[in-house]
C-alpha positions as CSV (number, residue, x, y, z in Angstrom):
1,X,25.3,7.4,-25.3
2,X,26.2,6.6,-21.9
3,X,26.3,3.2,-20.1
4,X,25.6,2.4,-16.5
5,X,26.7,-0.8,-14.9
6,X,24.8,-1.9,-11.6
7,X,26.0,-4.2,-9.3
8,X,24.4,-6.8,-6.8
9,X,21.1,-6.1,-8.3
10,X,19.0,-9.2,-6.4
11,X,17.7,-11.9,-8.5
12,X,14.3,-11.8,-7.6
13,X,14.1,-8.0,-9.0
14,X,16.6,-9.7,-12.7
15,X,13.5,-12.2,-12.8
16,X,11.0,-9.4,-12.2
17,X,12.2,-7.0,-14.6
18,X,12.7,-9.7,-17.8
19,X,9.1,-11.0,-16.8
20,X,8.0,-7.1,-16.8
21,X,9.8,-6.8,-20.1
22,X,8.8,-10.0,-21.7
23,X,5.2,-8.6,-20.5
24,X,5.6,-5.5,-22.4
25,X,7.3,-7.0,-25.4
26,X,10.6,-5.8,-25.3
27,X,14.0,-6.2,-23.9
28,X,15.1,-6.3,-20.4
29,X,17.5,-3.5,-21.5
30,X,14.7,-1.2,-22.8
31,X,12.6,-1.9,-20.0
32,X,15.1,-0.5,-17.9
33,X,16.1,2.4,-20.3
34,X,12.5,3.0,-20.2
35,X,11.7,2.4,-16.4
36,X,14.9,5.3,-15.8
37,X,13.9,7.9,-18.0
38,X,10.5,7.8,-16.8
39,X,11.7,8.1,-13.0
40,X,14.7,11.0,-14.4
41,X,11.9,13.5,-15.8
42,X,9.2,12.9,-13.1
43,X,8.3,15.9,-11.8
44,X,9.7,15.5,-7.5
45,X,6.9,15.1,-5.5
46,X,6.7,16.8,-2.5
47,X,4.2,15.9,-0.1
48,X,2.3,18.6,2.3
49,X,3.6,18.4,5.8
50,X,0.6,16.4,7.9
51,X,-1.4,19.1,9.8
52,X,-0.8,19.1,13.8
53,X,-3.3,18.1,15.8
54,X,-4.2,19.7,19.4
55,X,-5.9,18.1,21.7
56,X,-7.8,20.1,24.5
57,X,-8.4,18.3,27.8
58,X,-10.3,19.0,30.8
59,X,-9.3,18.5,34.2
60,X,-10.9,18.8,37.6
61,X,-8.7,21.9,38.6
62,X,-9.2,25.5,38.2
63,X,-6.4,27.2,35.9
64,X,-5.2,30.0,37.5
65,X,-2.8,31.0,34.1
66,X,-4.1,34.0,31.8
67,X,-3.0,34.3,28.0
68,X,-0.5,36.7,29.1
69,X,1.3,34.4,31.4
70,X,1.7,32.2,28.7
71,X,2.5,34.2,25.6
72,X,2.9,37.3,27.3
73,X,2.4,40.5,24.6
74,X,3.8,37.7,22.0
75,X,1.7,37.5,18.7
76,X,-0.6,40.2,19.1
């Protein structure tokens, strides 16, 4: 079995995991073995890009562009 060695891990988060491990009944060491493993075979979640919103707005001039001067024969 492998090993893994992490560095400069803050100890707030050391005091964290023992308590979340002591909480759970188990070792620090299996709490992490355990809290790996779970994130290693999640399946990736990919989030749906946010829909774009338009916005319409109304002025007090009169438009004098037509669809074709803006898209010209583009997506017909």
């Amino acid at each position: 079995m492998s090993a893994i060695h992490v560095r400069n891990v803050p100890e707030p988060v050391v005091t964290a995991l023992r308590e979340r491990a002591a909480r759970h009944g188990q070792s620090m060491q299996q709490e992490v073995r355990n809290i790996l493993e779970a994130a290693a075979t999640a399946p990736p979640s990919i989030e749906a890009p946010q829909p774009v919103r338009l916005t319409t707005v109304r002025t007090a001039g009169i438009s004098t562009w037509g669809r074709e001067d803006i898209y010209g024969n583009a997506g017909r």
